[in-house]
TIDRENLUM-927369 format. One record per atom (N, C-alpha, C): x, y, z; residue in one letter. Coordinates in steps of 0.02 Angstrom, whole numbers, padded with zeros to 5 digits, always signed. Example, Ala and Ser with C-alpha at 12.3 -4.5 7.8 and 13.67 -1.06 7.14 Angstrom:
BEGIN
+00660-00284+00390A
+00615-00225+00390A
+00660-00165+00390A
+00642-00112+00354S
+00684-00053+00357S
+00645+00002+00394S
This chain:
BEGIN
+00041-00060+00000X
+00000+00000+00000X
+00043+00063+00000X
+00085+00068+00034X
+00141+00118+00039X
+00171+00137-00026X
+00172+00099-00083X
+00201+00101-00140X
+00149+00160-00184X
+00093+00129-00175X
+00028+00176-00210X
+00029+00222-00180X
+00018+00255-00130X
+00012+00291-00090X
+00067+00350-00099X
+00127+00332-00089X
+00185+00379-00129X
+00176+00389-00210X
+00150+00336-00267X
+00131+00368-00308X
+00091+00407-00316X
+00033+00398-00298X
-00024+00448-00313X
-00009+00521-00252X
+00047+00529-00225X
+00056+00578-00190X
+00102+00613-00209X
+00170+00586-00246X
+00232+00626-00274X
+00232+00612-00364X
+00184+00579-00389X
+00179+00555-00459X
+00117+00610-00479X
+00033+00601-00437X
-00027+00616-00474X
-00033+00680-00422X
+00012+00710-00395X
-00013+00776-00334X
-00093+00764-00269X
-00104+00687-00258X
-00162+00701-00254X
-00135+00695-00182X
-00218+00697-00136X
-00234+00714-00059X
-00246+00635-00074X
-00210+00618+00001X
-00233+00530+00016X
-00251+00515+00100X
-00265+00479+00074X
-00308+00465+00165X
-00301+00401+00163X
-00277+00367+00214X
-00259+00284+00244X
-00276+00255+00281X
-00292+00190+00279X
-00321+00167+00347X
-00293+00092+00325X
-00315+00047+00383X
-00279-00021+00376X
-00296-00039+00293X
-00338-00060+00284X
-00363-00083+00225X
-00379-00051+00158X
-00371+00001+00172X
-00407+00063+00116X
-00386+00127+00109X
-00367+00144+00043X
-00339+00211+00017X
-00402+00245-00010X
-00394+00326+00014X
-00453+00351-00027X
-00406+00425-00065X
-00424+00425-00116X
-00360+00494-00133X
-00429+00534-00197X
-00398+00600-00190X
-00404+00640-00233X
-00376+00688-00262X
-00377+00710-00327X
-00354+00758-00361X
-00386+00804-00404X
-00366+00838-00425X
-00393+00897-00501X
-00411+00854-00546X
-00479+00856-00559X
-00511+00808-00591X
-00516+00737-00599X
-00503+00692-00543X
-00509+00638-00521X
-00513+00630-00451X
-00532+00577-00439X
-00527+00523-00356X
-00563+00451-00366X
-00558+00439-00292X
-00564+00366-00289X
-00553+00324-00231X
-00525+00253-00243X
-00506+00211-00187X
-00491+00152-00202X
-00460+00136-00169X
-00441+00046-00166X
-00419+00020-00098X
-00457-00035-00089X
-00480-00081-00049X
-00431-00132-00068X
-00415-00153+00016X
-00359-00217-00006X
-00395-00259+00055X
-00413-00328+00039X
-00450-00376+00063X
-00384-00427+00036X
-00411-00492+00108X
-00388-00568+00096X
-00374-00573+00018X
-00316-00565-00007X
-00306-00616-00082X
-00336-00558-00150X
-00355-00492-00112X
-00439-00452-00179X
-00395-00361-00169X
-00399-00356-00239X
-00393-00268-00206X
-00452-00269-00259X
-00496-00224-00230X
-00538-00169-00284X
-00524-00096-00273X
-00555-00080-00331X
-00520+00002-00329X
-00597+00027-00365X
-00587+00089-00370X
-00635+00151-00408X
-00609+00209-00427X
-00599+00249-00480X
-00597+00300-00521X
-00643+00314-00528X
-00671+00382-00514X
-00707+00431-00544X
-00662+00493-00569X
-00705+00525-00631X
-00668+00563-00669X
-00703+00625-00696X
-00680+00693-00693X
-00704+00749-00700X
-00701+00726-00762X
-00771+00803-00773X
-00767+00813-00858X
-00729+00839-00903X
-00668+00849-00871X
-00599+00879-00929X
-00563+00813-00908X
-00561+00740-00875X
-00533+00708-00899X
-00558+00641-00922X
-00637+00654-00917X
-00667+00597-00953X
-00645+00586-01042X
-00633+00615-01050X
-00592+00607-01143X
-00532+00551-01116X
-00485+00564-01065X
-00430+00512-01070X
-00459+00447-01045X
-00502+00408-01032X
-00538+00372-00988X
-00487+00305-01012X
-00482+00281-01101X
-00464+00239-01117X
-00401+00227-01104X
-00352+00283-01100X
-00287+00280-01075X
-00283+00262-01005X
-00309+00303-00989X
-00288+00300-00894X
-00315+00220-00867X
-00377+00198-00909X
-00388+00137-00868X
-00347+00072-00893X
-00335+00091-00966X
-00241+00035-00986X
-00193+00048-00939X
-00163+00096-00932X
-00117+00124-00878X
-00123+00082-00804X
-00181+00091-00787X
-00191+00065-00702X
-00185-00006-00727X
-00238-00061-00759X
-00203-00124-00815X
-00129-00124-00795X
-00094-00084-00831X
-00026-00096-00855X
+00009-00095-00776X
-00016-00076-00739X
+00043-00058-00655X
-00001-00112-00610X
-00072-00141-00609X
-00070-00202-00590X
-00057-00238-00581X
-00048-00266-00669X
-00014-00322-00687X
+00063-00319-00669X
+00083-00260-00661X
+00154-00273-00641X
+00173-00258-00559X
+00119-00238-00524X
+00132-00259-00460X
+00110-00321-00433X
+00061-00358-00466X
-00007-00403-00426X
+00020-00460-00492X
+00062-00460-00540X
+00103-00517-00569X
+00055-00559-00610X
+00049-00508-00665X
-00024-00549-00723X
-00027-00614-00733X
-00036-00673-00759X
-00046-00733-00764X
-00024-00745-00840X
């Protein structure tokens, strides 16, 4: 969790908030969260309307840093 947490704080400028299990962060035209459970993370993006146009990128992107933290199959 510490890993995300420094990204989305020195990478995406956003405000983050922590707790055992759960990140909640926001920024200039985005926020969200992810939940880390037994074996499960879920997450959520929501996205302002100046960055709903990138939607297709940004959600390959999060894809692409999953799979390379959480070790795709």
């Amino acid at each position: 969790m510490s890993a995300l947490v420094e990204y989305l704080v020195e990478t995406l400028n956003a405000t983050v908030k922590r707790s055992t299990d759960r990140v909640t962060f926001k920024g200039k035209g985005y926020g969200g969260h992810v939940t880390l459970d037994a074996g499960t993370v879920e997450g959520s993006v929501r996205l302002g309307g100046m960055m709903k146009p990138l939607k297709g990128v940004i959600s390959r992107e999060i894809g692409k840093v999953l799979d390379q933290y959480l070790g795709a199959p």
